[in-house]
C-alpha positions as CSV (number, residue, x, y, z in Angstrom):
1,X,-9.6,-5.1,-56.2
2,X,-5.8,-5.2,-57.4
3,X,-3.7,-7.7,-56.0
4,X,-0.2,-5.7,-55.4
5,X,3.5,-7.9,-54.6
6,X,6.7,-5.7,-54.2
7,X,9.8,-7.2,-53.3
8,X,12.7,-6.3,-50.4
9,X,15.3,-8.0,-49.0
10,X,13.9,-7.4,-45.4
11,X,10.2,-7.5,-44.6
12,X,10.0,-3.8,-43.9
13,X,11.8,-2.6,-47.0
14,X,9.3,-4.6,-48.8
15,X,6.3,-3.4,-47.1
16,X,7.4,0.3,-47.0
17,X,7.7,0.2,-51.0
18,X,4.1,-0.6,-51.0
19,X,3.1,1.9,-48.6
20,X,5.0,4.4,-51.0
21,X,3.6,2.7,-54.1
22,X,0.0,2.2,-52.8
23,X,-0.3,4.7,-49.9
24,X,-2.0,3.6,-46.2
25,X,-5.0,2.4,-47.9
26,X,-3.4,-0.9,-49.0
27,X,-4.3,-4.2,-47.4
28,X,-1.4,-6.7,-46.3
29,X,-2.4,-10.2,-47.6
30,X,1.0,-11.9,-46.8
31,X,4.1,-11.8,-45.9
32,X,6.8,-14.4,-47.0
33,X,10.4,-15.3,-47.8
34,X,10.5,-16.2,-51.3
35,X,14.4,-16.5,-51.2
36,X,17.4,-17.4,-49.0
37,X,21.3,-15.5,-48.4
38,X,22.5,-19.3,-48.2
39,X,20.9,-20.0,-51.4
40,X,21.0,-17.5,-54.0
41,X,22.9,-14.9,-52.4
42,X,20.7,-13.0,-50.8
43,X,17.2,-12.5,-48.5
44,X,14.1,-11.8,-50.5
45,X,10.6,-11.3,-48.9
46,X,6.9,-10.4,-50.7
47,X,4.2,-8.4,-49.6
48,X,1.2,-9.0,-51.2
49,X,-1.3,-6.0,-50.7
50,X,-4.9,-5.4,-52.3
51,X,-5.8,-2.3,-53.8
52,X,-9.3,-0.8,-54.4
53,X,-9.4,0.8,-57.8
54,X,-12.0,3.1,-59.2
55,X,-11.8,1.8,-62.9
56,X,-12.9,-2.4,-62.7
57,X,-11.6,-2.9,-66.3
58,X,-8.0,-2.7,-64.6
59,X,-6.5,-5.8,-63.3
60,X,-2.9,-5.5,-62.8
61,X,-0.9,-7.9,-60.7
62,X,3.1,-6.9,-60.8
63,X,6.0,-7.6,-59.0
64,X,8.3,-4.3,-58.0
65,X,11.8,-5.2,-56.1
66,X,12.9,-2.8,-53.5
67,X,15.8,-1.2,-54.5
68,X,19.0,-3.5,-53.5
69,X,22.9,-3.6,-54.2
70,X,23.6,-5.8,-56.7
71,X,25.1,-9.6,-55.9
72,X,26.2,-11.9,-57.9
73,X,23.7,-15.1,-58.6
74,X,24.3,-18.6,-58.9
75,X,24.0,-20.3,-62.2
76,X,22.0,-23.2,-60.9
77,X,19.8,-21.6,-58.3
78,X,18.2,-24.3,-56.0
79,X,14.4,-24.2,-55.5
80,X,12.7,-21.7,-53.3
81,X,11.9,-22.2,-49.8
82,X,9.1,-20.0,-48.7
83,X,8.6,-19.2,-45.5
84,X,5.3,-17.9,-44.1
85,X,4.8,-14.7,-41.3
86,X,1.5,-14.4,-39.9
87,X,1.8,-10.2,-38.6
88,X,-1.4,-10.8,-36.5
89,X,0.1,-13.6,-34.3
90,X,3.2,-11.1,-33.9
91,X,1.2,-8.4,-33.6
92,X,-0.7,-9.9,-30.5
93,X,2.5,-11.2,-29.5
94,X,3.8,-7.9,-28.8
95,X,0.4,-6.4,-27.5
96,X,0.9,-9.2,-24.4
97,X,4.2,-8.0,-24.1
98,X,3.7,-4.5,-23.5
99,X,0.7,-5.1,-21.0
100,X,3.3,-7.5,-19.0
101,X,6.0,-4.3,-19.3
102,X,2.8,-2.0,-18.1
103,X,2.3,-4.6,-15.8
104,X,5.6,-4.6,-14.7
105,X,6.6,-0.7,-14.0
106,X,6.8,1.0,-10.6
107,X,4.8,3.9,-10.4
108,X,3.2,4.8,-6.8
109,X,1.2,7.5,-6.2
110,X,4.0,9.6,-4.9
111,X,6.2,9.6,-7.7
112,X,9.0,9.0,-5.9
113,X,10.3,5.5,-6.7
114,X,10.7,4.0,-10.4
115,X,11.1,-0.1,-10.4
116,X,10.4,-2.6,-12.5
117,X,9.2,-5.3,-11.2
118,X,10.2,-9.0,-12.9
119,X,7.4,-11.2,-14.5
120,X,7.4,-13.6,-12.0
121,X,6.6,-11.0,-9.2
122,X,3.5,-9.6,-11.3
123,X,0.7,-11.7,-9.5
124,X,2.9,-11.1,-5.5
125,X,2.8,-7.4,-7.2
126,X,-1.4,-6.6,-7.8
127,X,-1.5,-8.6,-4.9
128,X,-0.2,-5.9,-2.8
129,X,-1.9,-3.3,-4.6
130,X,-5.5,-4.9,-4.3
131,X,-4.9,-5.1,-0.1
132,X,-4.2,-1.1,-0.6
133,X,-0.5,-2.1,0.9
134,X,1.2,0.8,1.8
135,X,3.2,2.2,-1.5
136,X,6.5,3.0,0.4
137,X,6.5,-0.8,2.3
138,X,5.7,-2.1,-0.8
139,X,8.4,-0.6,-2.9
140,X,11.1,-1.8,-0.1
141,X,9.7,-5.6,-0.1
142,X,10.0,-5.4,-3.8
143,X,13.5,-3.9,-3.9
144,X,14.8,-6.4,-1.1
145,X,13.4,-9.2,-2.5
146,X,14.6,-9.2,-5.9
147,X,17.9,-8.8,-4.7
148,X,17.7,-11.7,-2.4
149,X,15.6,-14.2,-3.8
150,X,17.8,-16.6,-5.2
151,X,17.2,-16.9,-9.0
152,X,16.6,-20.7,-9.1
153,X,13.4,-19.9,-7.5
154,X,12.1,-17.2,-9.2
155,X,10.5,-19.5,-12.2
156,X,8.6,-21.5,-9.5
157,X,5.2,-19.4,-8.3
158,X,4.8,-21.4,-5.0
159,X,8.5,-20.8,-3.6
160,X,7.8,-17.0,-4.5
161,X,4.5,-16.9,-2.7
162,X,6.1,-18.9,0.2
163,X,8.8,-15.7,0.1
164,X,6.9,-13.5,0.2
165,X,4.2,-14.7,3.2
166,X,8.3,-15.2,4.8
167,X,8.5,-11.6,4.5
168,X,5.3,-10.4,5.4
169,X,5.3,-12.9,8.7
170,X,8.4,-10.8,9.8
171,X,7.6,-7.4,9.6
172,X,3.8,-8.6,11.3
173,X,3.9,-7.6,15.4
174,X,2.2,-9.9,17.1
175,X,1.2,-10.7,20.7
176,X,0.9,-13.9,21.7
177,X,-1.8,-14.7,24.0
178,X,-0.4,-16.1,27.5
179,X,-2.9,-17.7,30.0
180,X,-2.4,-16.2,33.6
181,X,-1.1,-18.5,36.4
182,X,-3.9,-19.0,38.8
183,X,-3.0,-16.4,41.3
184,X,-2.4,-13.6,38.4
185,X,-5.1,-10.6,37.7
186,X,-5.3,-8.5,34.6
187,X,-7.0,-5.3,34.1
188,X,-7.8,-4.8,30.1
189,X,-9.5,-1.4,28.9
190,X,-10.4,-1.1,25.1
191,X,-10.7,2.1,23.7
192,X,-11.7,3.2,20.2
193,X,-14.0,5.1,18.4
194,X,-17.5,4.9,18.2
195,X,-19.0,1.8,16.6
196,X,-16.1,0.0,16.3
197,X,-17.3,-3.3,18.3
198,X,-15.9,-2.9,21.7
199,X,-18.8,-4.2,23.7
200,X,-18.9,-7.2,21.6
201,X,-15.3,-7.8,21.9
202,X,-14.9,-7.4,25.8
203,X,-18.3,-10.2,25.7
204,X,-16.4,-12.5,23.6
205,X,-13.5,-12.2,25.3
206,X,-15.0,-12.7,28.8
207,X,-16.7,-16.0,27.4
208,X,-13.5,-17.1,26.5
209,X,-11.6,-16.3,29.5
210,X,-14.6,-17.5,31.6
211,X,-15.5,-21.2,29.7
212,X,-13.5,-21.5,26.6
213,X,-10.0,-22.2,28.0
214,X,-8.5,-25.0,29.4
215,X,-8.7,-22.9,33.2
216,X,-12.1,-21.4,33.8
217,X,-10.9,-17.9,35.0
218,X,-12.9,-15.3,37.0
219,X,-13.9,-12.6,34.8
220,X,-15.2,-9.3,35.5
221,X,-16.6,-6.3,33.0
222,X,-16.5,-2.9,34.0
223,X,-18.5,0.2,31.9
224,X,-17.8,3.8,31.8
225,X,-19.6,4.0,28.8
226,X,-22.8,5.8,30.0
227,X,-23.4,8.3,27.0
228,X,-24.3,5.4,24.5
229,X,-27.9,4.7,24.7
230,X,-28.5,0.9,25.0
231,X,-24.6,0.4,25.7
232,X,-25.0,-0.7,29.9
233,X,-28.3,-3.0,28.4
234,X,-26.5,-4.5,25.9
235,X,-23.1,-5.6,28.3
236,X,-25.8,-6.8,31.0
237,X,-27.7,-9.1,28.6
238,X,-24.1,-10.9,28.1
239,X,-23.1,-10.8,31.8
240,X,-26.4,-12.4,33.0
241,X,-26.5,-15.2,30.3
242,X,-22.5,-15.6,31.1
243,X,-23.3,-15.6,35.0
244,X,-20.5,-12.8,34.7
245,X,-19.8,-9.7,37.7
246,X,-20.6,-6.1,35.9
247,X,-19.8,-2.7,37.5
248,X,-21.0,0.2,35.9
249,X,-18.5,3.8,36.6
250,X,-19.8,6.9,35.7
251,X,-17.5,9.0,37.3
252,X,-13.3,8.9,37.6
253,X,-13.5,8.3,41.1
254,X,-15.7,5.3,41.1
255,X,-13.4,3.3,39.4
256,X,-10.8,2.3,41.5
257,X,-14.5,1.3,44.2
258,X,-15.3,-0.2,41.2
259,X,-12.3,-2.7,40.7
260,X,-11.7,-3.3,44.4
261,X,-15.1,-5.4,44.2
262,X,-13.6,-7.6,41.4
263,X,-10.5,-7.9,43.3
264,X,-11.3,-11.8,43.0
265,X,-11.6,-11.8,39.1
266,X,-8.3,-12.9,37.1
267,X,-9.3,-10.6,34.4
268,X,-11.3,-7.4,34.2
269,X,-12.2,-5.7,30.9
270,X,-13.2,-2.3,31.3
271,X,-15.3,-1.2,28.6
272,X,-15.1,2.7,27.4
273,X,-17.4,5.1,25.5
274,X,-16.7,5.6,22.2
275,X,-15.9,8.8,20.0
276,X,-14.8,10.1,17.4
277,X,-10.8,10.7,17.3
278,X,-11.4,14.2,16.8
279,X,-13.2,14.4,20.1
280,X,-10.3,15.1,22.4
281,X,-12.5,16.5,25.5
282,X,-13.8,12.4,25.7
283,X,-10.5,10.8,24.5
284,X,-9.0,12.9,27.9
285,X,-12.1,12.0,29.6
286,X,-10.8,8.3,29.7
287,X,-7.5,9.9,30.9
288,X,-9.1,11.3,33.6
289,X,-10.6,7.9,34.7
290,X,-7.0,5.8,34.7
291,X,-5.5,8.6,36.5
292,X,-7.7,7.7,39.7
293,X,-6.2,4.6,39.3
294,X,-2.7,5.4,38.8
295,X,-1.1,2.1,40.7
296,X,-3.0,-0.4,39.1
297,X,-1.6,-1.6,36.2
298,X,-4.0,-1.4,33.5
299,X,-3.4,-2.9,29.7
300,X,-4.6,-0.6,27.2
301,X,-5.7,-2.0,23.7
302,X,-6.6,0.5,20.8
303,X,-10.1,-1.2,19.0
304,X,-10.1,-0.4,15.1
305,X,-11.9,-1.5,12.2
306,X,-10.2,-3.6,9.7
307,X,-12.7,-1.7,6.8
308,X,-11.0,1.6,6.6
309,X,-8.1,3.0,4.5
310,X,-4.6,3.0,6.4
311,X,-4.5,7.3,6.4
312,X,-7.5,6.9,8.8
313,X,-6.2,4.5,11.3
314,X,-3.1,6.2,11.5
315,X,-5.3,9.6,12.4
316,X,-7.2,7.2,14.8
317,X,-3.9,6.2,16.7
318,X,-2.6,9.6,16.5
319,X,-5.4,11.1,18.6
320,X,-5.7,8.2,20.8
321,X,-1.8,7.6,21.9
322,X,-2.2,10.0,24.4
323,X,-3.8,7.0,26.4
324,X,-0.4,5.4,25.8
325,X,-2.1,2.4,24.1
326,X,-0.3,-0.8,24.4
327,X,-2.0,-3.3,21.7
328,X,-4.1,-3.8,18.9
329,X,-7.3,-5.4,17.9
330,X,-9.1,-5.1,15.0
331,X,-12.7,-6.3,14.3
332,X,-14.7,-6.0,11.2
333,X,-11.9,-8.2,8.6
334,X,-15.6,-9.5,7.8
335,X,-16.3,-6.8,6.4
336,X,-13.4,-6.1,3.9
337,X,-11.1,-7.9,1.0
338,X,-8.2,-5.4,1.7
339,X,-5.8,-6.4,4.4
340,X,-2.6,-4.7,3.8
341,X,-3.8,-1.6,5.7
342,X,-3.7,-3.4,9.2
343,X,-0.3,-5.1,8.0
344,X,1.5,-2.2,7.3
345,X,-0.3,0.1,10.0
346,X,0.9,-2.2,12.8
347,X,4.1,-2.2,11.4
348,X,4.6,1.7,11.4
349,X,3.1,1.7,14.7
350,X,5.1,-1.0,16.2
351,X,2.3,-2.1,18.4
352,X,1.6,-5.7,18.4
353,X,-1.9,-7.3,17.7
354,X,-3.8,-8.9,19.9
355,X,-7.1,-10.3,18.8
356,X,-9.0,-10.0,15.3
357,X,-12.8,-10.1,15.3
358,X,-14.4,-11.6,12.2
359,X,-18.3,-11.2,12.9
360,X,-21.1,-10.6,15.4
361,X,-21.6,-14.1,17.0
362,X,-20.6,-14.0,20.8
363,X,-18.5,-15.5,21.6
364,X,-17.0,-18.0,18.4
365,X,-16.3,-14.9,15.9
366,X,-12.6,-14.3,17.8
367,X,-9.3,-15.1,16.5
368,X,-6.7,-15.2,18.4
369,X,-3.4,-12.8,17.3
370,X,-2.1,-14.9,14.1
371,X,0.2,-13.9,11.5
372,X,-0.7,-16.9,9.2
373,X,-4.1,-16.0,9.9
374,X,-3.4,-12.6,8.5
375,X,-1.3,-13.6,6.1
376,X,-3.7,-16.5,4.4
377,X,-6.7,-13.0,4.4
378,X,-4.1,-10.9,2.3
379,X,-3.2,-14.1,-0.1
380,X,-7.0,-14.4,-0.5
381,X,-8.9,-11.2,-0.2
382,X,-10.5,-12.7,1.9
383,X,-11.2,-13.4,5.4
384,X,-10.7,-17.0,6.3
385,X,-12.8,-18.2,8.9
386,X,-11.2,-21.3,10.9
């Protein structure tokens, strides 16, 4: 093997004489500054490369200067400072560049936006992409906030995470739950699709209406889910234990009979059969039942699973505003580690959340409407039980 050193006054002329000389095959050994402008007049670096040759008896070892313009040396040149490049730590250097810059570019599935997005953001950034945040929200957050952030902040990770849960806690609707005065009645009705935990809910929620607050309410359940096989056994096997009132409707007109005998409860959850939000004939059903009621005033809340992508709740909400749904709860945030979906659904929507239900256990698994709540799942991907 032929050790090869060619000369340049910059470290690319040098090497690109000895990829002229010795073609790609060559090996870099080093690269170093053999000589310095402030010394002798001008820069000069050496490549080393190693050569495999064919015939062993040749050993050659020369030195070949890239071709510079003439300056004028000194008489007594001082001694030669060499300087030592290592390409592999540069080289590695710019590799963790480019994947911060990859890092770092805007590019949502739509095309439609280009941003870049600053180092210190990266982490806030993948953040929002792992909760499956919606790409249009998340592009405006961006935006606003690296205007306004103030830049003596930006190099300190925990002010920009407290920014950003600032943000997020404004554009979160929430209701806030209000005990009633002891002379107030509400009437509650979930809806949702099938599946979705609304019989658990309505159980948890009568437990906590009925023992868990400071004021032991009178709580009442009504069913008009009668198509559900099991549905009527499972809400009597929490009523009984809970020493709860039940009153099950399976026609419109028995409903208003129906709520006239809990006219002594504070709150009265009706309970509704699930379907699919493609089922319009059952979603109008339910129509059919609050129109024989028409003068009572009657909360609706919109049941949904935290689990699903945010292009199926918004189909959910679509079918099922014809109800004219009033809140939000959603159940299941056991079951996922994405939580921008039921951020930036609720936002578009504009209707505030109520409850979140985090397992099966009746009636503890039950958080009341939170943002920090919320906001500490999306930070985590994961759901934080308290």
């Amino acid at each position: 093997m032929n050790m090869l050193s060619f000369l340049g006054e910059t470290p690319t002329a040098a090497l690109r004489l000895a990829q002229e000389e010795c073609g790609e095959e060559a090996i870099v050994i080093s690269t170093k500054k053999v000589s310095n402008a402030s010394d002798n007049g001008k820069n000069m670096y050496e490549v080393v490369v190693a050569l495999e040759e064919e015939d062993n008896k040749k050993n050659l070892a020369y030195t070949k200067p890239a071709v510079v313009k003439s300056t004028t040396s000194t008489s007594n040149p001082k001694p030669i400072q060499t300087q030592v490049y290592d390409f592999r730590e540069e080289i590695l250097k710019m590799q963790d560049k480019l994947e911060q810059v990859q890092k770092s570019i805007w590019n949502p599935k739509s095309q439609l936006y280009d941003l870049t997005i600053p180092h210190e953001f990266i982490d806030i950034y993948n953040l929002f992409e792992q909760n499956e945040f919606d790409q249009e929200m998340t592009y405006t957050i961006m935006k606003k906030t690296i205007k306004q952030l103030p830049v003596s902040l930006k190099s300190n990770p925990r002010k920009v995470n407290d920014f950003f849960k600032l943000v997020l806690r404004r554009i979160i609707p929430i209701k806030y739950e209000i005990p009633l005065r002891k002379h107030q009645r509400k009437i509650i009705m979930m809806v949702g699709p099938t599946g979705v935990g609304k019989t658990t809910t309505i159980s948890k929620l009568a437990a906590r209406y009925a023992y868990k607050l400071g004021q032991n309410y009178k709580v009442g359940i009504v069913t008009l889910d009668s198509f559900r096989v099991g549905a009527i056994e499972q809400l009597q096997a929490y009523t009984n234990i809970m020493r709860l009132p039940l009153e099950v409707v399976k026609k419109p007109e028995g409903l208003a009979e129906a709520l006239f005998r809990l006219k002594d409860c504070n709150y009265i959850f009706i309970d509704t059969a699930g379907s699919s939000q493609y089922d319009i004939d059952k979603i109008e059903l339910i129509n059919e039942y609050q129109k024989k009621v028409e003068d009572l005033p009657i909360e609706k809340i919109l049941v949904l699973p935290a689990n699903v992508k945010q292009s199926d709740l918004l189909e959910i909400y679509a079918n099922y505003s014809r109800l004219n749904i009033d809140y939000l709860t959603f159940t299941k945030l056991d079951e996922t580690k994405s939580f921008g979906n039921l951020i930036s659904f609720s936002h578009k929507t504009k209707k505030s959340i109520t409850y979140f239900s985090i397992g099966q256990n009746v009636p503890d698994d039950l958080i009341v409407s939170d943002t920090s709540f919320l906001i500490d799942c999306f930070m985590n991907n994961s759901c934080i039980r308290r």
